[in-house]
C-alpha positions as CSV (number, residue, x, y, z in Angstrom):
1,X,152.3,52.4,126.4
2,X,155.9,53.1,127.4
3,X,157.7,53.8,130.6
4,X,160.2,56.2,129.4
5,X,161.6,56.1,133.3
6,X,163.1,53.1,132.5
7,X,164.2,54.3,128.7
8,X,168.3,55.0,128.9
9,X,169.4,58.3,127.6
10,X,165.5,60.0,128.9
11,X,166.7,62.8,131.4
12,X,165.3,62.1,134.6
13,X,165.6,65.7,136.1
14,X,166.2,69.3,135.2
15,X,162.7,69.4,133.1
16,X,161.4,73.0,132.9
17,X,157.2,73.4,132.3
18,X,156.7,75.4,129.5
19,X,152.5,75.0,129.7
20,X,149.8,73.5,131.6
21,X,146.3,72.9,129.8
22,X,142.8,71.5,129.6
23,X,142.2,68.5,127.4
24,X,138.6,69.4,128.2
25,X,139.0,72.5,126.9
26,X,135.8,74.7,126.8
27,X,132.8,73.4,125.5
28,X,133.1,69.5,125.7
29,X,131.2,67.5,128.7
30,X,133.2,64.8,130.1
31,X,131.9,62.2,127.9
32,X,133.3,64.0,125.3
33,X,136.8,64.3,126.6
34,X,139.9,62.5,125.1
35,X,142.1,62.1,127.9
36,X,145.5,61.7,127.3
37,X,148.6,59.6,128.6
38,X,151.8,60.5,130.0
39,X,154.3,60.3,128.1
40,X,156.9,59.6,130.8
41,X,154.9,56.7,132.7
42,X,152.6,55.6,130.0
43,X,149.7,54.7,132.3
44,X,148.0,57.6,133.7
45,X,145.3,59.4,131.9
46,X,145.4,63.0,132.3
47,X,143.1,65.6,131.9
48,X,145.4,68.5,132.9
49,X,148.6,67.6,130.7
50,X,152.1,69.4,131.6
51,X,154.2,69.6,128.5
52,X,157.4,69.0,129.7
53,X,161.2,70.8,128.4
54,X,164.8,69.6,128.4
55,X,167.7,70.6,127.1
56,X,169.4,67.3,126.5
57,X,166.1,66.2,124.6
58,X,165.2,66.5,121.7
59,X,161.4,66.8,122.0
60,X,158.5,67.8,124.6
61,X,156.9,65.6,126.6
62,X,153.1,66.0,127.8
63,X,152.8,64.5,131.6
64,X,150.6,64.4,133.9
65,X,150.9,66.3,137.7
66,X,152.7,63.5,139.4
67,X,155.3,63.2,136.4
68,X,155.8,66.6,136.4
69,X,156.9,67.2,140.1
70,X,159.5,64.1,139.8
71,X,160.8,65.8,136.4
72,X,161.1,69.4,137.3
73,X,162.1,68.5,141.1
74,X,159.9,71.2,141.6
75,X,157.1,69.6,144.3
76,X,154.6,73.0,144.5
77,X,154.6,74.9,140.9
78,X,152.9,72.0,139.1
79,X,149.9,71.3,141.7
80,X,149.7,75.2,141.7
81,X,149.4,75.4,137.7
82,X,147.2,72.4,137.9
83,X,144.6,74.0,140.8
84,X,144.6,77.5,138.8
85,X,143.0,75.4,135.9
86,X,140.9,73.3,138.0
87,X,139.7,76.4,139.1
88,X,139.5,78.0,135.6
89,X,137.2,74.7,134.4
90,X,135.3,74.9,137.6
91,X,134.2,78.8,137.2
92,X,133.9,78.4,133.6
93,X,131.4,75.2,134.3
94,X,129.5,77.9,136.5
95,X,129.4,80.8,133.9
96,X,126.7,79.8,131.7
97,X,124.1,79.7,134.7
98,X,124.9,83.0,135.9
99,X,122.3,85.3,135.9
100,X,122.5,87.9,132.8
101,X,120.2,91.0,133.0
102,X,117.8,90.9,129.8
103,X,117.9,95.1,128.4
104,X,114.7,96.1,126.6
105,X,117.3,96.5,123.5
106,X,117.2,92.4,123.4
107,X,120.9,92.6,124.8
108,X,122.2,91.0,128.2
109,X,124.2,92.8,130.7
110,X,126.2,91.0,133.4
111,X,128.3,93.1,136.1
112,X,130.6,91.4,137.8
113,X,134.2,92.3,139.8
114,X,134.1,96.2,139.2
115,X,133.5,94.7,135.0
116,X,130.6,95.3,132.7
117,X,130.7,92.6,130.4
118,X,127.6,93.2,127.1
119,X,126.1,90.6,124.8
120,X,124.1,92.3,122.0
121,X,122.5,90.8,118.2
122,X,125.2,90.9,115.4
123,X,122.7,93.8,113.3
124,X,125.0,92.4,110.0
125,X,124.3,88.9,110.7
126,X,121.3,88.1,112.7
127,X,120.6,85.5,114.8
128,X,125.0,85.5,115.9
129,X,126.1,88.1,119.2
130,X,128.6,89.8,119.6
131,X,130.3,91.5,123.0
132,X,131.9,94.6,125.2
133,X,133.8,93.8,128.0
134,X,133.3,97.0,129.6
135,X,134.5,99.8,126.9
136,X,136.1,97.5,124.4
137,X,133.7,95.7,121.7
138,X,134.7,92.6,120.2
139,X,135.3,91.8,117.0
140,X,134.0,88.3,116.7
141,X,130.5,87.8,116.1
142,X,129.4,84.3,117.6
143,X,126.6,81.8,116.2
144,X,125.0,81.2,119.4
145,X,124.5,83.2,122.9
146,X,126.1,81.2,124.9
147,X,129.5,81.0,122.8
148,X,129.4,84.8,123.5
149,X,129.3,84.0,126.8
150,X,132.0,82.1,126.9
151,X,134.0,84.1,124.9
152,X,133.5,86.8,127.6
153,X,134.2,84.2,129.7
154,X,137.9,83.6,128.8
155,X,138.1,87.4,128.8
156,X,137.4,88.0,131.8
157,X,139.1,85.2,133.1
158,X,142.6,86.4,131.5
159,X,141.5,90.0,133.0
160,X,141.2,88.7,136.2
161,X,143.8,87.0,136.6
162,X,146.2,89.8,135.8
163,X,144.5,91.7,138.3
164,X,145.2,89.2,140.9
């Protein structure tokens, strides 16, 4: 692992985030998680990786929260980003055990923040789902239900969070 804070010619500040995400991502458990390092102090593993800008270098770099702050000079933005995604991951963890009503057409209805979100049989390939979120139907058709639900997960997360 390197320390590229004590590499010369590695900008020390005046880095710009240009994402924040998951290494978890959506479906894995944390046994299935590859962490990552950062790539500016080479010994933290991160789950929520920064990837990092400058303009007098000549690639990104993915850090974690703590490298990010010193980079940017920035000391609230990156434990913001890094809380919304906590938050994200923790909601998302949540989702699956939320209680969908069962229809008599076999489909399941969940209503939830002035949203009507619909899971209903894929009638050109049985056994997958497909969804509404509230007057718009999706065009994917997923293999199992609770793929669907995710899917209307992510949805309503981006939804959501414009509303906000």
């Amino acid at each position: 692992m390197s320390d590229l804070w004590n590499t010369p010619g590695v900008p020390h500040k005046g880095w710009r985030c240009e994402n924040v995400y998951d290494v978890r991502g959506a479906e894995k458990s944390p046994e299935e998680t590859a962490y990552e390092s950062c790539q500016m102090c080479g010994k933290e593993k991160i789950r929520f990786v920064h990837v990092m800008a400058h303009p007098d270098y000549p690639r990104t770099l993915t850090v974690g929260c703590i490298c990010a702050e010193k980079m940017s000079g920035d000391y609230i933005n990156p434990k913001q980003r890094e809380q919304a995604l906590r938050n994200k991951a923790a909601r998302r963890s949540s989702w699956l055990t939320r209680k969908w009503r069962r229809l008599h057409t076999g489909s399941y209805l969940l209503k939830t923040d002035g949203h009507s979100l619909l899971i209903f049989e894929d009638k050109r390939n049985p056994g997958n789902w497909k969804c509404k979120f509230d007057d718009t139907f999706g065009k994917l058709s997923h293999s199992s239900l609770d793929k669907a639900k995710l899917a209307l997960f992510e949805k309503f997360w981006k939804i959501t969070e414009q509303e906000n």
